[in-house]
N, C-alpha and C positions, 0 to 999 in steps of 0.2 A: 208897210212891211218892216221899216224898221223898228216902229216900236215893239214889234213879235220879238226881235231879236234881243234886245233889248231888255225886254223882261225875262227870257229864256234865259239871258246871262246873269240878272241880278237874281235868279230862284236857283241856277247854279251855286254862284260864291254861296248864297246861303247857306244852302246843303253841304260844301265845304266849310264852310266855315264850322257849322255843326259836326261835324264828321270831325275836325282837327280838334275841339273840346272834350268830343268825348274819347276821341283818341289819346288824348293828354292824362284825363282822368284814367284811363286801364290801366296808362303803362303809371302813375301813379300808385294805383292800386295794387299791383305787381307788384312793385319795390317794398312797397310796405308790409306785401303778405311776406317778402322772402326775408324782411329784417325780423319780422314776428315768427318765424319759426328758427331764426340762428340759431346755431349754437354760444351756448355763451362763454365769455373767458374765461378764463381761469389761469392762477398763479403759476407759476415756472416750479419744476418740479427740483428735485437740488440735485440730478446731475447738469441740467440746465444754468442752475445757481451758480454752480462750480466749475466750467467748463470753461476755457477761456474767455471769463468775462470778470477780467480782477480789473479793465479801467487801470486807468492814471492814478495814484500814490500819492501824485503832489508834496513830495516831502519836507519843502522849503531848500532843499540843496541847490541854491543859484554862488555860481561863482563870483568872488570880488570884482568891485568895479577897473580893474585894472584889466581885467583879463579878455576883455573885448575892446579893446584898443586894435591890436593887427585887424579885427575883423569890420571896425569902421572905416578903418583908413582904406584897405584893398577893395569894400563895398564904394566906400567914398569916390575913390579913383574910377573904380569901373563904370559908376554914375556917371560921372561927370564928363571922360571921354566917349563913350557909348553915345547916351542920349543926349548930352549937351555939348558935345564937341570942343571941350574946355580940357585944357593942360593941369586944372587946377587939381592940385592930390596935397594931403594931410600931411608936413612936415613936422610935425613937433605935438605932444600934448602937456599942458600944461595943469596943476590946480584940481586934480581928479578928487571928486568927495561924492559918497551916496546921500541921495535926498530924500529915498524914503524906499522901506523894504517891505512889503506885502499892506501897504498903506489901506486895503480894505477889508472885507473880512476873509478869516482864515481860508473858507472853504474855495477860495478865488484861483485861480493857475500864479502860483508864486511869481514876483518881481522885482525885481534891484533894479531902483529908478537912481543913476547918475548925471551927473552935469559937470563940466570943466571947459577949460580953454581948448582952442585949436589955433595951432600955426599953419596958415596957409601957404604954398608956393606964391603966392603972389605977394609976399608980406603983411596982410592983413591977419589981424588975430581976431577969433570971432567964437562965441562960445558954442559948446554941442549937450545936448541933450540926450541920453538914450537909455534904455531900457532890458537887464539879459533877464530871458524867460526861462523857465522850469519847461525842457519838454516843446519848445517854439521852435526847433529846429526844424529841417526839410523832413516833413510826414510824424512829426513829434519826435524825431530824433532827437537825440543830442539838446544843448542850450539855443533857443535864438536870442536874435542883437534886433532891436526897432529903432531907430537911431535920426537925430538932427540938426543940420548945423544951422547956426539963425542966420537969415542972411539969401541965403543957400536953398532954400527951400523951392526951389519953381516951378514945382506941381502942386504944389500948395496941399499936400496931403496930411503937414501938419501946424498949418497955419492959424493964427498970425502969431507971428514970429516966434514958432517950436511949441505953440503952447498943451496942444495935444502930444506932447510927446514928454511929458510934466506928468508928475502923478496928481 
């Protein structure tokens, strides 16, 4: 008696199993009939062209590297007591020079890549890295600041030692 059962079960899976093949194969064939009769694209008409979709300008208008200084120090601070539970904040900057302005090709999102000293509240001087964007502000507002001091890094986001934060 078991071998009845037995085989009744192994001429079922077969049957399934044929059944889910050729069930694979319709709904294949379906898809392919409904992409052979698409519609097909076609180009943007010019009120489409012209409706607001002028995109980013990218004009090269980044501000000097001096002018993101308040904005590293009060990021800086908020870092460092926030998530690291540190006293340490940006007393002094020292040595500010750009090290390179849109260093790749034109059609890129503009950049003024800076480097200088930093004075820390704790007395140590240690150098900072950083970067103001064309348009990197919150939702492409405004200027953003990408910013590093070496040392200082401890999520290691632009590690080892600020190099990612280099043009």
């Amino acid at each position: 008696m078991l071998d009845i059962f037995k085989s009744l079960k192994q001429s079922s899976l077969g049957k399934k199993a044929n059944l889910g093949k050729a069930g694979a194969a319709a709904a294949l064939g379906v898809a392919l009939g409904l992409l052979a009769f698409g519609q097909a694209a076609e180009a943007a008409n010019p009120l489409e062209l012209n409706f607001w979709l002028s995109g980013p300008k990218y004009d090269g208008r980044v501000a000097p590297c001096e002018s993101a200084l308040s904005t590293i120090s009060s990021q800086f601070h908020e870092k460092e007591s926030t998530f690291w539970n540190s006293d340490l904040a940006i007393t002094g900057f020292g040595n500010i020079r750009e090290t390179a302005f849109r260093p790749w090709q034109s059609d890129n999102i503009p950049r003024r890549y800076c480097s200088g000293d930093v004075m820390l509240s704790d007395g140590k001087l240690r150098h900072v890295h950083y970067s103001i964007i064309e348009d990197g502000g919150f939702a492409g507002y405004d200027q953003g600041v990408e910013w590093c001091v070496t040392g200082l890094d401890r999520n290691w986001a632009y590690n080892p030692s600020c190099r990612s934060a280099k043009p």
